[in-house]
N, C-alpha and C positions, 0 to 999 in steps of 0.2 A: 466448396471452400473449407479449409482446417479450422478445427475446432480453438478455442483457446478459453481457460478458465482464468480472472483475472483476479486476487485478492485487491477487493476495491474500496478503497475510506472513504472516499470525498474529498479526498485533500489532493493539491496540485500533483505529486508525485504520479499518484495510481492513475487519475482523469487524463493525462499528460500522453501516461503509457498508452490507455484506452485511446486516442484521440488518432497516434500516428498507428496504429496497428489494426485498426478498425476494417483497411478496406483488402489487410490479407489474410484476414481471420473472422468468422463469425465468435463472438465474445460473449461469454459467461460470465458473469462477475461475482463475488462473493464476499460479504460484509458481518465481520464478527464483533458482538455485544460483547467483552470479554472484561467487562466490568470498568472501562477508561472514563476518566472525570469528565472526557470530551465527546457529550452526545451528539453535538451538532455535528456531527461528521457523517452521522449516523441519515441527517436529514440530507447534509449533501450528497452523499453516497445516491440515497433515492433518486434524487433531482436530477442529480448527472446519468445515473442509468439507462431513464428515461430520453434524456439530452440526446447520449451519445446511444441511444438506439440497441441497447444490448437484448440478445436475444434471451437470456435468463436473468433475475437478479434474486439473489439468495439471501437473506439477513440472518446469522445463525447464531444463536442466543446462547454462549458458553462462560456465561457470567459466574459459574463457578468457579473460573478460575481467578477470577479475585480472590476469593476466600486462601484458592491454595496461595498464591501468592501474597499475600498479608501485605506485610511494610514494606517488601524485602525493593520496592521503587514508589517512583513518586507517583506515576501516572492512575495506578488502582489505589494507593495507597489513600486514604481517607484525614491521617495526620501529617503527612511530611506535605513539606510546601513546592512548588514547581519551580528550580533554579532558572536564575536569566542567562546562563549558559552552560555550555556544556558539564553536565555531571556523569560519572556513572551509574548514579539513582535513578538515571531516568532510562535505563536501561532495564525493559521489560524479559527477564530470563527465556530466552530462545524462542520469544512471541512469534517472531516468523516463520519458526520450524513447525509451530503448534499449528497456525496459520496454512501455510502451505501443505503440512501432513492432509486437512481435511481440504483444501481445494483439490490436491491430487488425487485424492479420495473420489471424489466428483469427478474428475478430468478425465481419469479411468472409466470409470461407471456410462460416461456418454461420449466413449472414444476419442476426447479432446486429445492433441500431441502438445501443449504447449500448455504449462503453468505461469502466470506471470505476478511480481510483485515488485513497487514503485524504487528498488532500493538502486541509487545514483554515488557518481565519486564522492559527491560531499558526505556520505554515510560513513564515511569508513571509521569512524566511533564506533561503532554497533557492530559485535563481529558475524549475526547473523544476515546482515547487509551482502557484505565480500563475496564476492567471487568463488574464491576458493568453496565458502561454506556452502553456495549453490550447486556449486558441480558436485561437493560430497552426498550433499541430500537428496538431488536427481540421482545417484549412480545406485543410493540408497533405497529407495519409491521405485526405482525400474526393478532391481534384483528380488523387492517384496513383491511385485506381479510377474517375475519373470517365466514361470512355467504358462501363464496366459496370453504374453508378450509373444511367446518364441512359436503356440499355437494360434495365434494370429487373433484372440480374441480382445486380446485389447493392444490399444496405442502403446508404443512406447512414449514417454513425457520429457520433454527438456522444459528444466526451470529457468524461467528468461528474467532477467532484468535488466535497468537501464544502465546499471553499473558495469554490467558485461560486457557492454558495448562502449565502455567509455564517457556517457553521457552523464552531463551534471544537471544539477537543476535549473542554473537557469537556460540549459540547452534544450531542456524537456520544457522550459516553461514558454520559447520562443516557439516550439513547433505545436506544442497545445494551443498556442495564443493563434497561431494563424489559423486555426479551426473554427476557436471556439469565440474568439474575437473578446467582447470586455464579459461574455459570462463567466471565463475564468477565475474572475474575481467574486465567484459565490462558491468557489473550492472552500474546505476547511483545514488550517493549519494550525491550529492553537492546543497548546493544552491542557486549557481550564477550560471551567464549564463556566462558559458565558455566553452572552450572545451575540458580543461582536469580539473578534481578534484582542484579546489584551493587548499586544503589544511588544510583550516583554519576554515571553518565553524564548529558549531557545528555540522554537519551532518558528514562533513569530518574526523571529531573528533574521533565521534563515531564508524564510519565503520575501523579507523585507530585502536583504542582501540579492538575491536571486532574481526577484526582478530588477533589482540595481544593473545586477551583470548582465540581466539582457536588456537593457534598456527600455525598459517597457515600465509605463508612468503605471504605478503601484495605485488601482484603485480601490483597493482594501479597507475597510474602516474599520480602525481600529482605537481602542480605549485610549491606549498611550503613542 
């Protein structure tokens, strides 16, 4: 079976992707500390790896880049406060690129052909989300191993997401559901640090919306 390396949170997005790809890929997943106000993610990432049976799971501690990124969003930032909807504050500068750079990193290293990350049509706020930006960054990561590539020593990589397919969230959160049944609702999607869902973020928003649109009774507990 093909490899596949997954950047995995904990949050319904990436558990979602993991859920329906699981049985034509053996899955790697990979989980970065990268200084976010929201650690619980960090627990469900673990929980779920285990859940859905992954053959690796990596937790990779790049909390430095807090420091480089200072204020400049709300999510590392320590004084700015987390809007209840969409800002562009909450826009971590090219986190996916960072993100992705070292899963592919990895994917290479243990012949995986398939990078994968949670990013759906409702993203398209975030331009390292799109389409577009995923086909640049795989054409990018193939031509950095391409003399490896072409001597057969390593895979070439497609960066996969759910976005590329068309899929929204709560289209991902209907096929994760029929998996995973009401564990889904120990996914993390907030982004404070608490211990159960605030409520209010836009992330909270969203995953509230999202099970809206798949009709699926939201059993999430959340502060507000």
């Amino acid at each position: 079976m093909k490899k596949a390396v997954v950047v995995f949170s904990g949050g319904v997005d990436s558990v979602c992707s993991v859920s329906f790809l699981k049985k034509k890929y053996d899955l790697y997943g990979i989980t970065f500390v990268y200084g976010q106000k929201a650690s619980m993610e960090i627990s469900a990432a673990k929980f779920f790896a285990k859940k859905l049976g992954l053959k690796q799971h990596k937790i990779v501690d790049i909390g430095f880049m807090k420091e480089l990124y200072g204020d400049s969003n709300v999510l590392t930032s320590t004084k700015r406060k987390i809007p209840k909807k969409f800002e562009y504050s909450i826009v971590v500068p090219i986190r996916n690129a960072v993100f992705l750079s070292i899963a592919t990193a990895w994917a290479f290293t243990i012949n995986a052909s398939m990078v994968v990350y949670g990013a759906h049509t409702g993203d398209k706020n975030y331009p390292d989300c799109r389409p577009k930006f995923a086909k640049k960054i795989e054409s990018a990561f193939n031509l950095g191993e391409i003399d490896g590539i072409e001597s057969k020593l390593r895979n070439s990589v497609q960066v996969w997401s759910p976005f590329i397919e068309g899929y929204s969230k709560s289209e991902l959160l209907e096929k994760g559901q029929k998996i995973l049944g009401d564990t889904i609702f120990k996914t993390w999607s907030c982004y404070a640090n608490k211990k159960l869902h605030c409520g209010e973020c836009e992330s909270c928003q969203n995953r509230k919306n999202a099970f809206l649109n798949a009709k699926i009774l939201d059993k999430t507990k959340y502060l507000n």
